[in-house]
C-alpha positions, 0 to 999 in steps of 0.5 A: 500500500502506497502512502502520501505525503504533500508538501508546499503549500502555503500563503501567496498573492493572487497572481502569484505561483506555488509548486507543490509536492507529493511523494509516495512510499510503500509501494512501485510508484511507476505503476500508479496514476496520481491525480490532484484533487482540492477541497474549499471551506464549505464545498466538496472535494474537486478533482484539479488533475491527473497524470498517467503512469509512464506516458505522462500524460496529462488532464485538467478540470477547465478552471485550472487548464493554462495556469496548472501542471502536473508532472511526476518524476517516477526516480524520486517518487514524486509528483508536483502540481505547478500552479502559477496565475493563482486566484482567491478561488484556488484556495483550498487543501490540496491533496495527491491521490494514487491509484493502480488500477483504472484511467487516471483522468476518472477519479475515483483514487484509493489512496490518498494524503493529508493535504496541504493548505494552500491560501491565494490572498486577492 
């Protein structure tokens, strides 16, 4: 079973940038699809991304499609979402999810980590 960690969230103006990362233990990293998801105050978790096992290819819900990247560097186990243009509206708690099975760009991930709060100050 693979475990998640996030780092590199925090505080930042709106237009300004963050890259967050996740690294996986425990498990083949290479064989999981890892996505990016996000949850607000008050709302429900939202998918924010995707990338696939080893093609890297990539998907994106349309309000970050432009302004968001996910890459994954399968040597160190670790996936980043770049996300640079930040608005108010992409406060949230990050978190990364992995799955084994199943396309990466359908969400239903199994394992998942504990989050990190990012705040986009206007």
């Amino acid at each position: 079973q693979v475990q998640l960690v996030e780092s590199g969230g925090g505080l930042v103006q709106a237009g300004g940038s963050l890259r967050l990362s996740c690294v996986a233990s425990g498990g083949t990293f290479s064989s999981y699809a890892m996505g990016w998801f996000r949850q607000a105050p008050g709302k429900e978790r939202e998918f924010v991304g995707a990338i696939t096992r080893r093609s890297g290819g990539t998907y994106y819900t349309e309000s970050v499609k432009g302004r968001f990247t996910i890459s994954r560097d399968n040597a160190k186990n670790t996936v980043y979402l770049q996300m640079n243009s930040l608005k108010p509206e992409d406060t949230a708690v990050y978190y990364c999810a992995a799955k084994l099975f199943g396309l990466a760009s359908v969400a239903n991930y199994d394992y998942w980590g504990q989050g990190t709060q990012v705040t986009v100050s206007s």
